[in-house]
Each structure stands twice: as structure tokens, then as C-alpha cells.
N, C-alpha and C positions, 0 to 999 in steps of 0.2 A: 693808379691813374686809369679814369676810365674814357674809353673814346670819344664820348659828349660831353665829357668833362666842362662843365658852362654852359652845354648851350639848353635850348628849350624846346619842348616840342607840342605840335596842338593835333590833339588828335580825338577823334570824334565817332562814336561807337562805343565807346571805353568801358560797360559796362559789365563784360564779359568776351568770350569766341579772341579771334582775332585782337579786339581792341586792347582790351586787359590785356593780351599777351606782349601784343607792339609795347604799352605803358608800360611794363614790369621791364622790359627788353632794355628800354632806353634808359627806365631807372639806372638798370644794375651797371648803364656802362657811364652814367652820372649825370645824364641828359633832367632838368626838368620837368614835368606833366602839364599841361596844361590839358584838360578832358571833360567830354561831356555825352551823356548821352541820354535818351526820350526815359528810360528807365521806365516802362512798360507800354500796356498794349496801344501800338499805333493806327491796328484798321482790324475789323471783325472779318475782313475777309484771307486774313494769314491764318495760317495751318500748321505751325509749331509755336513753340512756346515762347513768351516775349518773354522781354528784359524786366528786371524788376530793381525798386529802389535798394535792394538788397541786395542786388547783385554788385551796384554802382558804389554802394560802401562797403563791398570786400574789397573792390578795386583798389580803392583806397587805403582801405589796412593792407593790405598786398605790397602794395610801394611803400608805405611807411615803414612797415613794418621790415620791407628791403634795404631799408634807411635811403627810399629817397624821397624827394618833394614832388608834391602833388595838390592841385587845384582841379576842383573837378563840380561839376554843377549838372546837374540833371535840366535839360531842357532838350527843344527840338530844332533839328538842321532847318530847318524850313521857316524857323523865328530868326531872319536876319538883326531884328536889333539885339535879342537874346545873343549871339555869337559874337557880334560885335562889342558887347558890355564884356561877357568873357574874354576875351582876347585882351580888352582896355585894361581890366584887373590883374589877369595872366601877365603881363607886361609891367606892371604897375608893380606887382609883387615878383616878381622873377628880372627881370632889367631887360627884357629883350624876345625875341623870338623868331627861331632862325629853321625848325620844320615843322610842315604838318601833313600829316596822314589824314586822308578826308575815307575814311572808312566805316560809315554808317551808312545803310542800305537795308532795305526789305524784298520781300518775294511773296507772289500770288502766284496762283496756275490758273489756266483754262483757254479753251480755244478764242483764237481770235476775234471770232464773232457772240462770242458766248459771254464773254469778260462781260462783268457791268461797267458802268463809267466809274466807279468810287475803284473800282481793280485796277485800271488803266491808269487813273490820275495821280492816286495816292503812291503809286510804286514812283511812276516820274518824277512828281513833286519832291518828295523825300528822294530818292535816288539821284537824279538828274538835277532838280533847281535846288535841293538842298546842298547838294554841292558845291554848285556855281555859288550858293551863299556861305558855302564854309572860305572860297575862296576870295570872295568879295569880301568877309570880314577879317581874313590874315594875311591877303598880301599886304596892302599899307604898313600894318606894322612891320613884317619881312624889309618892305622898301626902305623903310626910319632904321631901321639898326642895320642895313647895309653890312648883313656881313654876309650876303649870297646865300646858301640854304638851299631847300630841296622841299618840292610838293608832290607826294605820291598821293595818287588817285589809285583806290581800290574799285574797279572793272570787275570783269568775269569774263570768263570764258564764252559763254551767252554774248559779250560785246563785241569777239571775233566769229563765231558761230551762231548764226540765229539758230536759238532750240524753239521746238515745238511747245504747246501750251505756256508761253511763256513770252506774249509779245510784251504787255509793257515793260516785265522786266529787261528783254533785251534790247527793244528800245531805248530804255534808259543807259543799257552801258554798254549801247552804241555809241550814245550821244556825251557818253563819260570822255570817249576816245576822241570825238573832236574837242569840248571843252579843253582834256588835256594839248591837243597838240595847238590849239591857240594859243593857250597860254602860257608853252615853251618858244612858242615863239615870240611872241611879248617883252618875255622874262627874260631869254638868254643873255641879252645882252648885260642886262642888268647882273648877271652872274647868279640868279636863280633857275636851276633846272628842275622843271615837270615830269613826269613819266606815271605812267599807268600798272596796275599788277591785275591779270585774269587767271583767278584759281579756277578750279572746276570745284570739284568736293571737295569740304575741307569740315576738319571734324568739330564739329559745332552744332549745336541744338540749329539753328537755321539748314545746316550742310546735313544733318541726321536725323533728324525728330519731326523730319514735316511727312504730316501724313497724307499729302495729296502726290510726294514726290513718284513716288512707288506704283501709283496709278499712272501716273506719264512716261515712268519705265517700261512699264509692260506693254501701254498702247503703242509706244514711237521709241520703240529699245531701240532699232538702226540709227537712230541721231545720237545716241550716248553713250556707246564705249570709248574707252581711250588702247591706249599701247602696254598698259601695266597693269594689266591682272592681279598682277599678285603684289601691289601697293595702288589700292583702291582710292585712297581717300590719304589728300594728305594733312600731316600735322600742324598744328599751330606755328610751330618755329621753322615748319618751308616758309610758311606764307612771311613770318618777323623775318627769317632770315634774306628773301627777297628786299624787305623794304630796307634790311640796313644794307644791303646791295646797293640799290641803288640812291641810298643816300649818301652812301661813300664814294661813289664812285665817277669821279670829278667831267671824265668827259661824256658822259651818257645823259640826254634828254632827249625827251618823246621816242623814249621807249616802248614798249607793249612786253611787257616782263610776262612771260605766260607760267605757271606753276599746274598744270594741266593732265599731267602724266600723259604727254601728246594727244590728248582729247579733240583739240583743235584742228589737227594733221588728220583727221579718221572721218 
């Protein structure tokens, strides 16, 4: 017997890092897939490696091959009819839909007056409205199968700490953290709770592989240490293990779940 035994989950990013990890996570405990994600490069001003359609179909043999179920389509957070047809079909083929992890996000650097507008827009749009659209296409369903559920919003640590060279992004998951606390309040009643998760580093071609990160270290290292030296960066299954946190965990919404190694205290 596994803990989601029945239920479904939507979750978005899924092509690798984080997302593939959540999708394997919920597989093994017999949760549904429902997944999607850009499955490559989103904006020529990112500086590690994107996602690729190859990634999006190991995902896929990954949970299959886990023996679980999975639905997964490559498109973009930021295409609300695209999410909304997914979800219809997800539903259609699975009978229901009861969590989604909105964890699909990007990152640029550069000082705040230096960003072009394509830096600024494209991180928000995908970050922040791509969001708001993953939510605008899966609550309705959540409300129809009325069986309460859980929306974690993947934040940053950037969304309690503004970092240097990095206004849109932290803009954007600034603005994750009201989106979330709206719409725990909305939901509560309804017996849906929301809550946010802010990593700092986590080990992931985005969290390791950008080569503009290391330049923002060295100019404005006083903004980025945390309290653990010696666990720098944490694993994929902190970050899963957070989210099945607080998807279990019946009295918690509009949380700020930090995984930070106290980044945000320094």
C-alpha cells in the first residue's frame, strides 16, 4: 500500500532536477502523474543547460518503468489553454485530481539596471504568470472531485531574501509568496491547502551548472552564505521530502517551508 494510493498529482517542471524527482516520489508511493514541462531552451539569456525532449521521456520511462502511471506532454506554463487541455485529459484518463506541485521556473542574473526587458519579463512571465496559470488550469478540477488536496508552490529562497543580481527572479518569488497566501485563503475553506517551499542551492543543472552563478559569488559573497558549511547544497529528496511534508500534513497552509541550510537567517 502506498500513501497516494488513488490519488493524482499535476506537476510541472517534470523533465528532470526537482520535478522528475517529486514524479518518481509520488509514483512509488502510487500517486498518479500528471506532467509537463517546456522540454528545452526557454530564453537565450539563461546560462546553464535547459531541458531537453529527452529528458521529458526518461521521466517517463522512469515511472513506468517504477510501475507507475504517467501522463506527461511537453509544452509551456505560460500556454494557459495548453495546461488546461492537459489537466482535461489528466482527469479524463486518471478519474480525478487531487495535488499539484507548480515547480517550473527559470533564472537570469545581472544588475538591476543592466537586465534587458526580455531578462526581466521572461523570468516573471514563466515564473510568476506561469504559475498563476498552472493554478488557474487545476484548481476547477481540484474543486469537481472535492476531495480537498494540496498546492505547493515552489518559491526560493530569493522570495524571502532579495539576492543581488537577480531582481526578476526574486521578484517573481516574491510575488509566488502572495499568489500562494491568496489562494490559501480562498481554498481553506474549501479544505484545499496551499503553501510555498524556498530552497537555496539544490543540486541540479539550474542550482550547479550556471556559469554566470559564480560571478555573483564572488562580487556579493556577503548576501550568500548560509549556517552549513559543510552541507552546501541540498539533495533532491530535501526538496521531495518537503513537498510530501506538507502534503500530508493536514493542519499546515500558507506555510513558507524554507530548505535553506539557514540561508535566509544570515
Amino acid at each position: 500500500m502506498g500513501q497516494f494510493d488513488g490519488q493524482v498529482v499535476y506537476i510541472t517542471g517534470i523533465a528532470r532536477g526537482q520535478g522528475r524527482n517529486h514524479a518518481l516520489r509520488f509514483a512509488a508511493e502510487g500517486a498518479s502523474i500528471i506532467g509537463m514541462d517546456i522540454a528545452g531552451p526557454v530564453a537565450g539569456h539563461m546560462t546553464y543547460p535547459p531541458t531537453s525532449a529527452d529528458d521529458l521521456t526518461e521521466t517517463v520511462r522512469l515511472v513506468e518503468e517504477a510501475g507507475g502511471k504517467i501522463l506527461a506532454r511537453q509544452g509551456d506554463t505560460r500556454d494557459l489553454a495548453f495546461q488546461q487541455q492537459l489537466v482535461e485529459d489528466g482527469v479524463e484518463q486518471f478519474g480525478r485530481l487531487d495535488h499539484v506541485v507548480a515547480n517550473a521556473g527559470i533564472l537570469t542574473w545581472g544588475l538591476s539596471w543592466e537586465l534587458t526587458e526580455e531578462q526581466f519579463t521572461d523570468v516573471v512571465d514563466v515564473n510568476l504568470v506561469g504559475t498563476w496559470k498552472t493554478l488557474k488550469a487545476t484548481i476547477p478540477a481540484m474543486l469537481e472531485a472535492d476531495n480537498g488536496g494540496t498546492i505547493t508552490i515552489i518559491s526560493s529562497v530569493a522570495g524571502l531574501k532579495a539576492m543581488p543580481a537577480q531582481a526578476s527572479y526574486s521578484a517573481s518569488k516574491f510575488g509566488l509568496r502572495g499568489l500562494a497566501q491568496t489562494a490559501a485563503k480562498e481554498l481553506g475553506a474549501k479544505k484545499i491547502r496551499v503553501n510555498t517551499v524556498h530552497p537555496y542551492a539544490v543540486d541540479t543543472p539550474m542550482g550547479l551548472e550556471d556559469t554566470e552563478a559564480m560571478k555573483a559569488f564572488q562580487t556579493f559573497g556577503q548576501h550568500f552564505p548560509s549556517m552549513l558549511d559543510h552541507y552546501p547544497v541540498a539533495s533532491l529528496d530535501d526538496l521531495s521530502d518537503a513537498v510530501f511534508y506538507l502534503t500530508t500534513a493536514k493542519s499546515v497552509t500558507g506555510a513558507e517551508f524554507q530548505i535553506d541550510m539557514g540561508h535566509s537567517k544570515v
